[in-house]
DOVOKE-724594 format. One record per residue (C-alpha): residue in one letter; residue number from 1; y, z, x. Coordinates in steps of 0.1 Angstrom, whole numbers. Layout:
DOVOKE-724594
[A, NUM, [Y, Z, X]]
...
END
This chain:
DOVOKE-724594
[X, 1, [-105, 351, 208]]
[X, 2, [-110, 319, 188]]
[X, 3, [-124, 288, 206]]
[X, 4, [-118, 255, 185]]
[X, 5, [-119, 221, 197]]
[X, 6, [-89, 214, 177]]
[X, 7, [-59, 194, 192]]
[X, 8, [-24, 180, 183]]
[X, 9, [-36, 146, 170]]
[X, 10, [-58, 168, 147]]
[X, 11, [-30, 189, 131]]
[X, 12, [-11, 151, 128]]
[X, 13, [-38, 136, 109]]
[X, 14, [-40, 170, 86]]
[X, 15, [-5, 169, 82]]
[X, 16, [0, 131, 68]]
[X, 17, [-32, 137, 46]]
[X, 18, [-19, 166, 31]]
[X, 19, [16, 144, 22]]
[X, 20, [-6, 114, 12]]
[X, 21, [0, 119, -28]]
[X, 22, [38, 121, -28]]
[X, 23, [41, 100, -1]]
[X, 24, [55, 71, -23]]
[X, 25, [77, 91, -42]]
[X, 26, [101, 97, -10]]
[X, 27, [127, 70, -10]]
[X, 28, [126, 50, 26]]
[X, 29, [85, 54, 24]]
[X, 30, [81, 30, -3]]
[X, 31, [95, -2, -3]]
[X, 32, [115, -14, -36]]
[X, 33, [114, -48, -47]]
[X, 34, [144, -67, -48]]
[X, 35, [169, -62, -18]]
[X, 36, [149, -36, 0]]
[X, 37, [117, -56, -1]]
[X, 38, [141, -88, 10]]
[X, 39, [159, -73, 38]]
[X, 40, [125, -58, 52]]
[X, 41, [111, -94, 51]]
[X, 42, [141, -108, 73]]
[X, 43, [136, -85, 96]]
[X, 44, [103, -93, 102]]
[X, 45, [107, -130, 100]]
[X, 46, [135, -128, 125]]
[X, 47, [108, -114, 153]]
[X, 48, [78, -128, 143]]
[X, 49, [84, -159, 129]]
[X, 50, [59, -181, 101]]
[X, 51, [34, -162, 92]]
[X, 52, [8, -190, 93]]
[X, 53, [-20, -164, 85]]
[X, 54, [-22, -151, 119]]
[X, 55, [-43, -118, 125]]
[X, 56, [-20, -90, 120]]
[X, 57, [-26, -49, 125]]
[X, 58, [-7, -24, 108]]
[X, 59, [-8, 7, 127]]
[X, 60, [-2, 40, 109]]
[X, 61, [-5, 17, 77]]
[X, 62, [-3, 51, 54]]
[X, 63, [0, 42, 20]]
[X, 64, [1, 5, 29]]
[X, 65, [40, -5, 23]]
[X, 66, [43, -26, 52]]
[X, 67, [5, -43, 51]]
[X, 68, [19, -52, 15]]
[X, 69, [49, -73, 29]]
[X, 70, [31, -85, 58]]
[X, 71, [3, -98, 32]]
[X, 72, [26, -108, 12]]
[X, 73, [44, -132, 37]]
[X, 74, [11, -144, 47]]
[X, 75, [-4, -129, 74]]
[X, 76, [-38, -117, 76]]
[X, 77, [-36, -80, 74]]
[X, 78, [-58, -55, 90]]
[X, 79, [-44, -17, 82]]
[X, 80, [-53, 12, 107]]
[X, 81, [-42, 52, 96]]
[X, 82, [-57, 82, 114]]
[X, 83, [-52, 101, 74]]
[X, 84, [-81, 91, 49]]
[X, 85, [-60, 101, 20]]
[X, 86, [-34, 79, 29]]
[X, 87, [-66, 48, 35]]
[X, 88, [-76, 58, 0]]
[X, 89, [-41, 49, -20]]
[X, 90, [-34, 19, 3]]
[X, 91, [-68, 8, -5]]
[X, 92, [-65, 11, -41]]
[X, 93, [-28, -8, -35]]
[X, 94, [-43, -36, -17]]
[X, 95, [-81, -41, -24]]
[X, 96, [-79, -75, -4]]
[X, 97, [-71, -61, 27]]
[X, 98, [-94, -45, 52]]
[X, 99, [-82, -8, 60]]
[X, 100, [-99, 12, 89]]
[X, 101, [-99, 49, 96]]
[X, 102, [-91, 54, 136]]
[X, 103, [-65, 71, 157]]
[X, 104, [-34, 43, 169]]
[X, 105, [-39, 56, 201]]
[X, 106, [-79, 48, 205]]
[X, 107, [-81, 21, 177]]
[X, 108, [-113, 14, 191]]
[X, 109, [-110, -21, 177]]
[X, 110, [-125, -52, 202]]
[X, 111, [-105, -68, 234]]
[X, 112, [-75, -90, 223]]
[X, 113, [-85, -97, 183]]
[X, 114, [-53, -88, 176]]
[X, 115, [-24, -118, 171]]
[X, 116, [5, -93, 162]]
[X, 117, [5, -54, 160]]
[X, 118, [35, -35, 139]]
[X, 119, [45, -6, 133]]
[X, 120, [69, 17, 111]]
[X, 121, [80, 52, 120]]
[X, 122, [46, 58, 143]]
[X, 123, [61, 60, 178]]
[X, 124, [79, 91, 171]]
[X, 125, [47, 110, 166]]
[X, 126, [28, 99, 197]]
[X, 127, [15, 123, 216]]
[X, 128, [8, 99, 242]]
[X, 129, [29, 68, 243]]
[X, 130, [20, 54, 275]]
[X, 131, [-15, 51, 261]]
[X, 132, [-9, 42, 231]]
[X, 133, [13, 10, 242]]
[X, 134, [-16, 3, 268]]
[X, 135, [-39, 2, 242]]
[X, 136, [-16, -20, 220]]
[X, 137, [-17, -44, 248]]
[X, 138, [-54, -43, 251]]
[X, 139, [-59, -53, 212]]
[X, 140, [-35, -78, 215]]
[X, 141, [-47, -118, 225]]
[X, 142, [-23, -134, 248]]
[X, 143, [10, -140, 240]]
[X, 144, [5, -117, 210]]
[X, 145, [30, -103, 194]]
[X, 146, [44, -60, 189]]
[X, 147, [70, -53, 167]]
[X, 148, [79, -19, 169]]
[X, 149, [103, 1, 139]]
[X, 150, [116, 35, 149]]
[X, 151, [140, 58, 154]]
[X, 152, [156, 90, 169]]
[X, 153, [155, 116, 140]]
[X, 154, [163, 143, 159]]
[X, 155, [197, 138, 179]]
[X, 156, [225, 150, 157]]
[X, 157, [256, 134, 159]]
[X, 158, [292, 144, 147]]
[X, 159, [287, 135, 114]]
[X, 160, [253, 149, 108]]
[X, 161, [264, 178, 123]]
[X, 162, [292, 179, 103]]
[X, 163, [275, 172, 67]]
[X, 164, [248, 203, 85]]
[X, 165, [278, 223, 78]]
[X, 166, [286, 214, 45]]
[X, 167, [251, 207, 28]]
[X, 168, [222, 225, 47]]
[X, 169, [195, 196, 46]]
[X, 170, [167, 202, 25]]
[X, 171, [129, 206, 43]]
[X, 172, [112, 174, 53]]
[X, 173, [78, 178, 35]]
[X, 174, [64, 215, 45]]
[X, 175, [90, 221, 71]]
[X, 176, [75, 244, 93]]
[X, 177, [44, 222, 99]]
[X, 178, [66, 191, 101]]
[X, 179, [90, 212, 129]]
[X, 180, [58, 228, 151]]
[X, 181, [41, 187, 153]]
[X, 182, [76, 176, 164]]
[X, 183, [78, 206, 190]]
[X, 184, [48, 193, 204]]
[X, 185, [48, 154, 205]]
[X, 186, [56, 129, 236]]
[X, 187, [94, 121, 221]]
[X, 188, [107, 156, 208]]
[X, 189, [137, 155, 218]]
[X, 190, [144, 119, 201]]
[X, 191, [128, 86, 205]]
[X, 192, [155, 68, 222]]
[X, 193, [151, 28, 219]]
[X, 194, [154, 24, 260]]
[X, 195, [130, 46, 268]]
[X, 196, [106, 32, 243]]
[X, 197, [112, 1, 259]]
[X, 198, [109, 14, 290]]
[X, 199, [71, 26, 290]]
[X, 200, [66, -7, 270]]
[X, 201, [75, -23, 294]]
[X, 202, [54, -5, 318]]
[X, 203, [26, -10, 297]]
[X, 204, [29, -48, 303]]
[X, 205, [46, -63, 274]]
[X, 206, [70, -89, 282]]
[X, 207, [101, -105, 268]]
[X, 208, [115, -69, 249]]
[X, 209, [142, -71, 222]]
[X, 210, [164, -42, 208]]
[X, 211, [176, -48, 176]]
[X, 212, [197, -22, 157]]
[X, 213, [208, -40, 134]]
[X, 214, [189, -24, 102]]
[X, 215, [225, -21, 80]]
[X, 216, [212, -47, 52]]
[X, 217, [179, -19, 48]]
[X, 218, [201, 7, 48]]
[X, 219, [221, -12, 21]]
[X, 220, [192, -17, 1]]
[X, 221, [180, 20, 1]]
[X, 222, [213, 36, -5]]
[X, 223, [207, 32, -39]]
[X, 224, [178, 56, -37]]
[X, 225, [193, 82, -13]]
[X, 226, [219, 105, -25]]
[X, 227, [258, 100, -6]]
[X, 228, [248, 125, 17]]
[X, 229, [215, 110, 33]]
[X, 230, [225, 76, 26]]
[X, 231, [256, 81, 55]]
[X, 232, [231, 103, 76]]
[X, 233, [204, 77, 78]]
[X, 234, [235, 48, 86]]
[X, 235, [245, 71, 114]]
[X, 236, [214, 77, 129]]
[X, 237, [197, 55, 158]]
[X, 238, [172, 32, 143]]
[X, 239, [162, 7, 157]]
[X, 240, [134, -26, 160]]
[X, 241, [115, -32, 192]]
[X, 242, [97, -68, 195]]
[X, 243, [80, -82, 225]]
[X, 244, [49, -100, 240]]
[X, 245, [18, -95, 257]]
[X, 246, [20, -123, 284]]
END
């Protein structure tokens, strides 16, 4: 028998690094100027409001797509990815911003230095949500701001069962890998808006929005997805989650 300190969060971080150099080349991972880049920036502006240089952290910044908007609309960006390949092409993206290596779940970063914390397609792969948003709340100053972007990309639906049937989807990434880390993480079976809310909530943010509607993104990126994943990714549940730390 083989001992190994090894744990999920480990196969995670091995996982994104590994997808770090064609990370950009998958359409709704980078974001395309024009209408994409616009619609991304209302949606932001809508829950945060001004910028107004306020101290910003991008967890699971990857290859730094939304630390590049948020810069760009003039906040001061801090980016935070458990994957040092990703760190490395953000880096080289955005050599003005500070990038840290940590986990989003320990950021280790000090007591409330945080104005606003977001996020993009991170909750998903939590393997500890609960902790995570509690330590979210810890970073955060009072009356800081979390604006959360996820999904549910497991559910199926009629029509994605449907297109199933006609057009098998192709792998996401290495497949297998990508299907035993989604086996194993907090939200498996889907990461539902209401219960992300939920342990939010718990966690002691305050004054929590849903907001689904994401249809002038999906818009934008339709041009980049082929008719079959452009009607998959309008029928799935996506969704933004903003709130406060009181």
């Amino acid at each position: 028998m083989t001992l190994t300190n090894r744990d999920l969060r480990d196969d995670i971080r091995d996982y994104w690094s590994d997808r770090a150099a064609t990370f950009d080349d998958d359409p709704g991972h980078r974001i395309a100027e024009g209408a994409e880049m616009a619609a991304w920036r209302a949606l932001f502006a809508r829950h945060l409001g001004p910028a107004g240089g306020r101290r910003l952290l991008d967890l699971a910044s990857g290859t730094g797509e939304i630390a590049r908007l948020c810069h760009d609309m003039g906040f001061e960006v801090t980016g935070l990815d458990w994957a040092e390949p990703m760190l490395d092409r953000a880096r080289a993206k955005l050599p003005g911003v500070t990038f840290l290596q940590a986990d989003a779940e320990r950021t280790m970063l000090p007591d409330g230095c945080m104005e606003i914390i977001v996020t993009r397609h991170l909750v998903w792969t939590l393997v500890d949500p609960a902790a995570a948003f509690a330590e979210w709340h810890r970073v955060l100053a009072p009356g800081g701001q979390v604006l959360v972007v996820d999904g549910d990309f497991v559910s199926r639906g009629w029509l994605s069962r449907m297109l199933a049937r006609r057009a098998p989807a192709k792998p996401h990434g290495d497949g297998t890998r990508h299907a035993d880390i989604l086996s194993r993480v907090h939200f498996s079976h889907g990461a539902r808006a209401d219960a992300v809310a939920a342990l939010m909530r718990a966690a002691g943010f305050r004054d929590l929005r849903i907001d689904t509607r994401l249809g002038a993104i999906h818009r934008a990126q339709a041009a980049q997805f082929g008719w079959r994943k452009s009607l998959l990714r309008r029928s799935e549940h996506r969704y933004a989650i903003s709130a406060r730390r009181a």
